[in-house]
C-alpha positions as CSV (number, residue, x, y, z in Angstrom):
1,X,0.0,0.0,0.0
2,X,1.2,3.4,-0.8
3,X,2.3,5.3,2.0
4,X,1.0,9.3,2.6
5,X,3.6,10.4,1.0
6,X,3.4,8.6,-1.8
7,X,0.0,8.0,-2.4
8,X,-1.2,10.0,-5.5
9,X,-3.0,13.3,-5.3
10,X,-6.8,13.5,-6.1
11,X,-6.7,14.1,-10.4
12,X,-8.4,17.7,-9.7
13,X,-5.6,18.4,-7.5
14,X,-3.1,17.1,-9.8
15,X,-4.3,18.6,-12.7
16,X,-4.2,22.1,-10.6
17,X,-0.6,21.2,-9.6
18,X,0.5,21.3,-13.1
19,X,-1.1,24.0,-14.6
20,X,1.0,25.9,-12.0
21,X,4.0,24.5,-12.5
22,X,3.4,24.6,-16.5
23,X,1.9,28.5,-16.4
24,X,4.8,29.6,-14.6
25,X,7.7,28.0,-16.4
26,X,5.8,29.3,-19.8
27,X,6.2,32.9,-18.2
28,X,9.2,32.8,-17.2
29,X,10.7,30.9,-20.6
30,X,9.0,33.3,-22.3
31,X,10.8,36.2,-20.4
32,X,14.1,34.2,-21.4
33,X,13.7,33.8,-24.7
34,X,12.1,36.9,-25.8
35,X,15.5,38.3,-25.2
36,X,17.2,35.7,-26.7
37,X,15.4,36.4,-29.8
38,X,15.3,40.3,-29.5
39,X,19.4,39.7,-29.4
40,X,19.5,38.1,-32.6
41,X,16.8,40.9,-34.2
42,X,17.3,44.1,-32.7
43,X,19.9,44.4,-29.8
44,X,22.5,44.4,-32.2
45,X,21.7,48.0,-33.9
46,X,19.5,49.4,-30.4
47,X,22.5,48.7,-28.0
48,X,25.6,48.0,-30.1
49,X,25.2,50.4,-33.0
50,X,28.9,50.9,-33.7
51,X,29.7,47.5,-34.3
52,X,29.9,46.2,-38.0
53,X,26.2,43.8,-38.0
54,X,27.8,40.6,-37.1
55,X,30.0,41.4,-34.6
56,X,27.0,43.4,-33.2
57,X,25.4,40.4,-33.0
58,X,27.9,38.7,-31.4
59,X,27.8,41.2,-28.8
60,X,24.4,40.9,-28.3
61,X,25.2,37.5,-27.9
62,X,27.2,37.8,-25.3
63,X,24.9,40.0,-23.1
64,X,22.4,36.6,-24.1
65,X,25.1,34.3,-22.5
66,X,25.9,36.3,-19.4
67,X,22.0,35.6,-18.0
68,X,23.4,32.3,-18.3
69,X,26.2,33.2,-15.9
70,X,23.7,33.9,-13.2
71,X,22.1,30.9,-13.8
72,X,24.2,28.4,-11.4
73,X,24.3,31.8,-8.7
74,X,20.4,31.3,-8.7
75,X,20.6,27.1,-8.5
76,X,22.6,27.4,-5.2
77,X,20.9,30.3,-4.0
78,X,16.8,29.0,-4.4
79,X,18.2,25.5,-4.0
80,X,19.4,25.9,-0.8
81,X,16.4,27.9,0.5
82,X,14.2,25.2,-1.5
83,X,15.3,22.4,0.3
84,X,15.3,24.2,3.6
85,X,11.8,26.3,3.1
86,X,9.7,24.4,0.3
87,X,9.4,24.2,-3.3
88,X,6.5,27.0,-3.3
89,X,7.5,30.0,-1.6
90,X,10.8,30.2,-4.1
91,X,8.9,29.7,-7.0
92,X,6.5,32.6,-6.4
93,X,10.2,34.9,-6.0
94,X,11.3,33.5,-9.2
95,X,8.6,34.7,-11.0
96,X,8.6,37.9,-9.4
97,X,11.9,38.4,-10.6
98,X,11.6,37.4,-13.5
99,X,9.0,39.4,-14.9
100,X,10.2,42.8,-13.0
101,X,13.5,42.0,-14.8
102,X,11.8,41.9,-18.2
103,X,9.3,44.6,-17.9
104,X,12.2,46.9,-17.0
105,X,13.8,45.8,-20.5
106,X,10.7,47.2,-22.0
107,X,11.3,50.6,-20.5
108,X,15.5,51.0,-21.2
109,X,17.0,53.7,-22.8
110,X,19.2,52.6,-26.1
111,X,22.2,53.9,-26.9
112,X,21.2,56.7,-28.6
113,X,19.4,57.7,-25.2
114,X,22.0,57.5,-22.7
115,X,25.1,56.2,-24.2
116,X,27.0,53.0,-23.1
117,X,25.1,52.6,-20.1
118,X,22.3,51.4,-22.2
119,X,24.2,47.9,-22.8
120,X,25.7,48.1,-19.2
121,X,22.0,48.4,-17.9
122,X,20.7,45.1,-20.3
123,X,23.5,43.0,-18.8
124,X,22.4,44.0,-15.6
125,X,18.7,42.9,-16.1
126,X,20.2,40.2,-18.2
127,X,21.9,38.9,-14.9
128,X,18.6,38.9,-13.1
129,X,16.4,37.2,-15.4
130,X,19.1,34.0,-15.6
131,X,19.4,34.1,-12.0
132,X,15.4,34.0,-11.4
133,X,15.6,31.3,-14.1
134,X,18.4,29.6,-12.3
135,X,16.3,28.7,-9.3
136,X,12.9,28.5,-11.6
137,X,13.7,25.0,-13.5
138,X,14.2,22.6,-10.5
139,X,11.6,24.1,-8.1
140,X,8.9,23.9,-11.1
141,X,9.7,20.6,-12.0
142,X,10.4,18.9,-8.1
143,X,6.8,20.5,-7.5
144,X,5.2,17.9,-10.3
145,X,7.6,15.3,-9.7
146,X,6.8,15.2,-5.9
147,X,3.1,15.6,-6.2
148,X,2.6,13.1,-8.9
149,X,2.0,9.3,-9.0
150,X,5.1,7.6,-9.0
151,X,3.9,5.5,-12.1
152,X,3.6,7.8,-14.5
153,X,5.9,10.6,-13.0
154,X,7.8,10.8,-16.3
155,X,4.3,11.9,-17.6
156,X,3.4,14.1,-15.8
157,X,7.2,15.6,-14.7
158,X,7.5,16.8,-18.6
159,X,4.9,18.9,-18.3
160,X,6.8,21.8,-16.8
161,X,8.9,21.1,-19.4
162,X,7.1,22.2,-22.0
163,X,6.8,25.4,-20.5
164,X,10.2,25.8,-22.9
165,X,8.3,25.2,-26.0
166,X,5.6,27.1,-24.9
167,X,7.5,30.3,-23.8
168,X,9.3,30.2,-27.3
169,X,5.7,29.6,-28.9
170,X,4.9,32.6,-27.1
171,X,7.6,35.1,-27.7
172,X,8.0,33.7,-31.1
173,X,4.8,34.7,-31.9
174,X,4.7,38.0,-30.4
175,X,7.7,39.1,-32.3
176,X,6.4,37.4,-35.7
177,X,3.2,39.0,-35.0
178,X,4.8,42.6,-34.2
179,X,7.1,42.3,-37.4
180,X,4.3,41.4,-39.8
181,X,2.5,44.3,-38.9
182,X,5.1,47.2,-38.0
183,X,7.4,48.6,-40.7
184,X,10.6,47.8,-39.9
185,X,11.7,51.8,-38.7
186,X,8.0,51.2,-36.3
187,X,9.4,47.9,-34.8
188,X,12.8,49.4,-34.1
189,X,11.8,52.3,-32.6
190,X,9.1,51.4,-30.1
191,X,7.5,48.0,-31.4
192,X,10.3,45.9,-29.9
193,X,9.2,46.9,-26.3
194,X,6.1,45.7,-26.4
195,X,6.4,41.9,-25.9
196,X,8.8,42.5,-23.0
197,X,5.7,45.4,-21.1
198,X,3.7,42.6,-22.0
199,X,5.3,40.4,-19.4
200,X,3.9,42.2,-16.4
201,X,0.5,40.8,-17.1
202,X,1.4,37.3,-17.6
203,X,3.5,37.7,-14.4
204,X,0.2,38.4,-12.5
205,X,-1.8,35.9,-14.1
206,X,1.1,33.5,-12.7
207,X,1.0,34.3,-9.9
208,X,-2.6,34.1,-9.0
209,X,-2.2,30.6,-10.0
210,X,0.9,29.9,-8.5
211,X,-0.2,30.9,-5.1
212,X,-3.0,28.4,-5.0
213,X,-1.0,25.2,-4.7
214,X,0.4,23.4,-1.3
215,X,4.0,22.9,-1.2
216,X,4.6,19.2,-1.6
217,X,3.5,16.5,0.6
218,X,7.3,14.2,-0.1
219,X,9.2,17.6,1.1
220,X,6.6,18.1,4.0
221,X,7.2,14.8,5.6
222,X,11.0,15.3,5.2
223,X,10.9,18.5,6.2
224,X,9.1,17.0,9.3
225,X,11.4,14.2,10.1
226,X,14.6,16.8,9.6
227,X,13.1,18.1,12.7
228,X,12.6,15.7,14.7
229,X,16.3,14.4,14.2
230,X,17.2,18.2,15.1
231,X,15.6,17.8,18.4
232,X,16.9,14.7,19.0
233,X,20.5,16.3,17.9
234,X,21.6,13.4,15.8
235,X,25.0,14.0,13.7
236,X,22.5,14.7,10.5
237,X,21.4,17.7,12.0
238,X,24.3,20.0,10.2
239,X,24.3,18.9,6.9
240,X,20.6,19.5,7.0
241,X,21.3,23.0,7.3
242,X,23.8,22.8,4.4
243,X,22.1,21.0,1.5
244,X,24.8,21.7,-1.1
245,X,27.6,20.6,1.2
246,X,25.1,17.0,1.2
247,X,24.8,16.9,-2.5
248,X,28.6,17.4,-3.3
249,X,29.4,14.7,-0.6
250,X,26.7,12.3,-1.4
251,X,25.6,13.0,-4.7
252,X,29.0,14.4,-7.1
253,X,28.3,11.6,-9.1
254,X,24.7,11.9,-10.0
255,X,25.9,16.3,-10.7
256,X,28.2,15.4,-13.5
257,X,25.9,12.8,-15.0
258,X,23.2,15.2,-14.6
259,X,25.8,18.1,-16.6
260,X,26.8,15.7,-18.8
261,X,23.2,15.1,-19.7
262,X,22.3,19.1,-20.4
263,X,24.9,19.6,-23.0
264,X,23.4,17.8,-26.3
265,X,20.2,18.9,-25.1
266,X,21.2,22.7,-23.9
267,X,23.6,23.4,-27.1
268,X,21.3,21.7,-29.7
269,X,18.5,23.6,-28.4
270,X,19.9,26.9,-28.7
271,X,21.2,26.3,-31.9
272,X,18.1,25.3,-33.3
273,X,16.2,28.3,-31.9
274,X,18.0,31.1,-31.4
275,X,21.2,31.1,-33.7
276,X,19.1,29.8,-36.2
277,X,17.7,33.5,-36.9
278,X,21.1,34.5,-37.8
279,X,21.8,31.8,-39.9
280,X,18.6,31.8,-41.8
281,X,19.1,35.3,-42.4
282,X,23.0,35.8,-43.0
283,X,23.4,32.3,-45.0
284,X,20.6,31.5,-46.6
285,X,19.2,34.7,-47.8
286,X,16.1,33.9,-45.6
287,X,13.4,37.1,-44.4
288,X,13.5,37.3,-40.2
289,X,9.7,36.9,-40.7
290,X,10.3,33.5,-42.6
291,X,12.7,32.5,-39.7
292,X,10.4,33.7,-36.8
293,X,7.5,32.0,-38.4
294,X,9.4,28.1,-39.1
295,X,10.6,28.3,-34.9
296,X,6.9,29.5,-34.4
297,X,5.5,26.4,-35.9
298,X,8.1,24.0,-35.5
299,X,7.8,25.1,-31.4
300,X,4.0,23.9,-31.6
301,X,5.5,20.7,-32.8
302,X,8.3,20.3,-29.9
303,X,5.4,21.6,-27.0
304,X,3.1,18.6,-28.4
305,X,5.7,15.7,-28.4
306,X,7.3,16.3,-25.1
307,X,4.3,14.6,-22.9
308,X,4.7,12.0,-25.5
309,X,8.4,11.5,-24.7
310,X,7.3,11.3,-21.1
311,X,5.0,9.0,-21.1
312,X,7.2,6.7,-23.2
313,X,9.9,7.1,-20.2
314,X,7.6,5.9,-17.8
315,X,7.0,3.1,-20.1
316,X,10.8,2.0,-21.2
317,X,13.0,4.1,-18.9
318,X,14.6,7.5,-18.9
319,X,17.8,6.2,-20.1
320,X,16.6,4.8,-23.4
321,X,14.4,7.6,-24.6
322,X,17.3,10.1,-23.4
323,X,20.2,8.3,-25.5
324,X,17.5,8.3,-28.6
325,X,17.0,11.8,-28.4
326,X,21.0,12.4,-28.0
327,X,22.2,10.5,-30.8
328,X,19.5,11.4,-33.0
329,X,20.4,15.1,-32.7
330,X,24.0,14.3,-33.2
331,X,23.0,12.5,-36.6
332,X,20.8,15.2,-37.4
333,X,22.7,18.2,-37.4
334,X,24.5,17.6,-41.2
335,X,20.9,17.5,-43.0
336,X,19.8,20.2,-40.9
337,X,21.9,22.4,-42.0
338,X,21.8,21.6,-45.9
339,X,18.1,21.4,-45.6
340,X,18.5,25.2,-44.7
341,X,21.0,25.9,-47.2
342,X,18.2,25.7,-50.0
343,X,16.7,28.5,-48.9
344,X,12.9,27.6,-48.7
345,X,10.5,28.0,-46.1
346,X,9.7,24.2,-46.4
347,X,12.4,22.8,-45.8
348,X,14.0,25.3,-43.4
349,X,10.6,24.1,-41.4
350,X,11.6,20.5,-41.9
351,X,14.7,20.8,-40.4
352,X,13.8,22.9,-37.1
353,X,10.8,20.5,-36.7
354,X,12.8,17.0,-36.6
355,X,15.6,19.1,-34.6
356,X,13.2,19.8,-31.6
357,X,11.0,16.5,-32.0
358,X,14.5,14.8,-30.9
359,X,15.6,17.7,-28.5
360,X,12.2,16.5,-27.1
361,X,13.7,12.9,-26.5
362,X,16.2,14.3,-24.2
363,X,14.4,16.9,-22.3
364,X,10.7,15.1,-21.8
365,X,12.7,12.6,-19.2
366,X,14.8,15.1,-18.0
367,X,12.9,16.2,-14.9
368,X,11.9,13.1,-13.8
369,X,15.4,11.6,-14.3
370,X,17.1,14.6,-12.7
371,X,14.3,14.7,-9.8
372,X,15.0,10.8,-8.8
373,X,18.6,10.8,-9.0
374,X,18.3,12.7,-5.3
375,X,17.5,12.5,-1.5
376,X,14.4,14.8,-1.0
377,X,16.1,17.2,1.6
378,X,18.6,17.8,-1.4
379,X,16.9,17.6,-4.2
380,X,15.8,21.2,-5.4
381,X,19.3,21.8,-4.7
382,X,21.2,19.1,-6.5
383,X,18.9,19.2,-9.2
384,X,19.2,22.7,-10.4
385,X,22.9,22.3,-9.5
386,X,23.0,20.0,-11.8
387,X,21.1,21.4,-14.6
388,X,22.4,25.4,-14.0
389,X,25.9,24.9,-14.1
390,X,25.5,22.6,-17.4
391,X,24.2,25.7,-18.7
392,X,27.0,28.0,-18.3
393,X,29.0,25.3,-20.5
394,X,26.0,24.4,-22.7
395,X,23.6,27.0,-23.7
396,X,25.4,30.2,-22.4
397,X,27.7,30.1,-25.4
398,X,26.3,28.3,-28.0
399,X,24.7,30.7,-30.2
400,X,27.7,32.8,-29.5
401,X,30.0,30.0,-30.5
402,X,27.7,29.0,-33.8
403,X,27.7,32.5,-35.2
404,X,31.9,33.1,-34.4
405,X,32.3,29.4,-36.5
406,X,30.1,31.5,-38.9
407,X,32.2,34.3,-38.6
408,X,35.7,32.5,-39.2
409,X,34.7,29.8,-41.4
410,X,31.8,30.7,-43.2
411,X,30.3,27.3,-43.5
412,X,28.4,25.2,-40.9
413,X,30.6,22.4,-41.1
414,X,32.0,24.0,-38.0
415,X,28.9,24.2,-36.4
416,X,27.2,21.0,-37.2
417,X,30.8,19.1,-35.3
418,X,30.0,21.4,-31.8
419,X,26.8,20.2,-31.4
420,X,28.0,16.4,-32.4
421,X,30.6,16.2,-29.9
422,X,27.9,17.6,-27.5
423,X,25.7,14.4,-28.4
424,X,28.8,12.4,-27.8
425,X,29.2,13.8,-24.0
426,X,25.7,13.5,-23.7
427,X,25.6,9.7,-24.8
428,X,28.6,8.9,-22.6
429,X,27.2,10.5,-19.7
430,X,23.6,8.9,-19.5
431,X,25.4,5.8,-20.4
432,X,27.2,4.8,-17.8
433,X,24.0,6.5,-15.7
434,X,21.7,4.2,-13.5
435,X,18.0,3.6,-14.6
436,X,15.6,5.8,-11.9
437,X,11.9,5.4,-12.9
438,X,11.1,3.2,-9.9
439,X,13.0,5.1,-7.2
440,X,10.4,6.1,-4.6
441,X,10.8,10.2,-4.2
442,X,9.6,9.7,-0.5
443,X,12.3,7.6,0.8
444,X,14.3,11.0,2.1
445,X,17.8,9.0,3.4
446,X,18.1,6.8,0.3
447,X,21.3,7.2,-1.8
448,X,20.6,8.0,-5.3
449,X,22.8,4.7,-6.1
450,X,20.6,2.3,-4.1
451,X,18.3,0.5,-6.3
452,X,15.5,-0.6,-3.7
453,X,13.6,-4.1,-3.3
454,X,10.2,-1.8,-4.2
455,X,11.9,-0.6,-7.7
456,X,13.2,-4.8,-8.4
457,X,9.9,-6.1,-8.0
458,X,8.3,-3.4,-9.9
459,X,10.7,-4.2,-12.9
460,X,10.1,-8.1,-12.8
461,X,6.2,-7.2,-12.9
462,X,6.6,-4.4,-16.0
463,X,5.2,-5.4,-19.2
């Protein structure tokens, strides 16, 4: 029988659960990206207009990868107090950053305003938005993961995950939407702002659902037993109060898998979305509305298949759908970018499309894996530890490292051999990984390497 902890939440409540989680992570991808994609349109003439166009964009780039820099700052930080406070109250701060971070994009001065504070002032709300998101990804996903039924956690884990696609649905959309019907003079001038004003709206509509959740039952009844053993003063009671001194003792092994893991998915994803633009526009002759339009469509694609991804985890493992996804991307990455070389709007579609159906593979299982590779009174913390830091490697530089291959080379030979040895790092790493569907999230001491009785029955009785 399934204990109180494990025992699955009423579907209502479940259904609520993830609609919070999902809202949320939307928002606050959608903050993320919109900047990502304003970078590769507009940042490089509104905040770097004395640069030649490329290395303008690469500039803009850069103040794109620096919110990555913040990102691991934010995983220690909202990990720590995760594990120690709950899941809930550090997602509600995240989103509140977030969205006051991008609003205030909306109102900045360019450089013709004020000079080169302009830029300095970006990278500054740059840092805050990747340090909000830094702490964002593992609470939104433990919140799921630990209020879900155990046998189809995969399922139901990925859908905070698709907050991704649906915050680049989102500000892909606004943009196309804004750039259809503004001249271009209109959208540099003022259009450009609105998508990021538009965030303090969607920040309050997050909110009000955000707020209506309980914190999760699994870190509740470790929360409670971490107090008891405080009152007892057992030799635990310290590294309670430390949870990243807990994870880096007990769980170094399951943080470099877990980094490992992110880069195929985190450098292939970027590359696919966000450097595309510049490609598509530099290379193949391609309109930025013909660009926006393939990622908007293609990103419809990607937000429909990750549940599918999930469920399929739940059904074979994380391992096996993550290792499809990785070396499919790797294999992908030479017709993805001759497909774009022809210069039509079909094909460049056709390669996005298949590009983020296998990122897809690798990042439906990706919460559900990370989630059960720790101990609950470490988890926010080694999770987003995990995933964050990946980032700084991963998706921090990689549309600034595609367009300087670009730059140097002029081919994407280059490119398409980055993201490959990505997928090769990627397969090595969940290789030599354990499986972790059937670990039970509630058992707060267990090691991440212990494979329990519960999880060997469970696989001699799985069809």
């Amino acid at each position: 029988m399934a204990s109180p902890a494990t025992a699955p939440p009423p579907p209502a409540n479940l259904r609520r659960i993830v609609a919070a989680s999902l809202i949320g992570t939307t928002i606050e991808w959608y903050d993320f990206f919109l900047y990502g994609s304003a970078a590769a349109l507009v940042f490089n003439k509104l905040f770097f207009p004395d640069s030649d166009p490329l290395v303008g964009t690469l500039l803009s780039f850069l103040t794109y990868a620096v919110g990555f820099a913040a990102r691991p700052l934010g995983a220690l930080v909202f990990g720590h107090y995760g594990d120690r406070l709950g899941r809930k109250k550090l997602l509600v701060l995240s989103l509140l950053l977030m969205g006051g971070a991008t609003f205030a994009i909306g109102l900045l001065p360019t450089h013709a305003t004020i000079g080169s504070a302009a830029p300095v002032l970006l990278t500054v709300l740059r840092l805050v938005q990747g340090f909000a998101l830094g702490g964002e990804w593992g609470g939104a996903v433990l919140l799921v993961s630990e209020h879900g039924d155990a046998r189809r956690r995969g399922f139901w884990a990925s859908w905070p995950q698709t907050g991704a696609p649906a915050g680049q649905l989102l500000a892909t959309g606004v943009l196309s939407l804004l750039t259809a019907v503004l001249s271009d003079s209109a959208f540099g001038s003022w259009g450009w702002r609105i998508p990021f004003l538009l965030s303090g709206v969607l920040v309050i509509v997050g909110l009000w659902i955000r707020l209506s959740v309980d914190e999760s039952p699994v870190f509740k009844e470790a929360l409670a037993q971490a107090e008891a053993r405080k009152v007892a003063r057992t030799d635990t009671a310290d590294a309670e109060k430390l949870p990243l001194v807990s994870v880096l003792r007990h769980h170094w092994r399951d943080v470099l898998v877990a980094m490992g893991a992110r880069m195929a998915e985190n450098i292939s994803y970027y590359v696919i979305t966000a450097f595309i633009l510049v490609y598509a526009t530099t290379s193949a002759g391609l309109s930025k509305q013909t660009a926006l339009n393939a990622v908007l469509i293609a990103s419809a694609v990607h937000f429909a298949v990750i549940p599918c991804w999930g469920a399929l985890s739940d059904r074979i493992g994380r391992r096996p759908v993550y290792l499809l996804g990785a070396a499919g991307i790797g294999l992908w990455m030479f017709p993805f970018f001759s497909l774009i070389d022809t210069g039509g709007f079909g094909n460049l579609l056709l390669a996005v499309t298949v590009g983020l159906v296998l990122h897809g593979a690798m990042y439906a299982p990706q919460a559900a894996f990370f989630s059960e590779m720790f101990a609950t009174r470490m988890r926010y913390s080694g999770a987003s530890i995990g995933a964050q830091f990946a980032s700084v490697a991963a998706g921090a530089p990689a549309p600034l490292i595609a367009t300087a291959l670009l730059d140097a080379y002029g081919s994407s030979t280059p490119i398409a051999l980055y993201v490959i040895a990505a997928a090769v790092l990627t397969l090595v790493a969940v290789g030599v990984a354990k499986e972790t569907r059937h670990r039970d999230l509630a058992d707060v001491e267990a090691s991440a390497g212990a494979e329990p009785a519960a999880a060997r029955a469970a696989d001699a009785h799985t069809v």
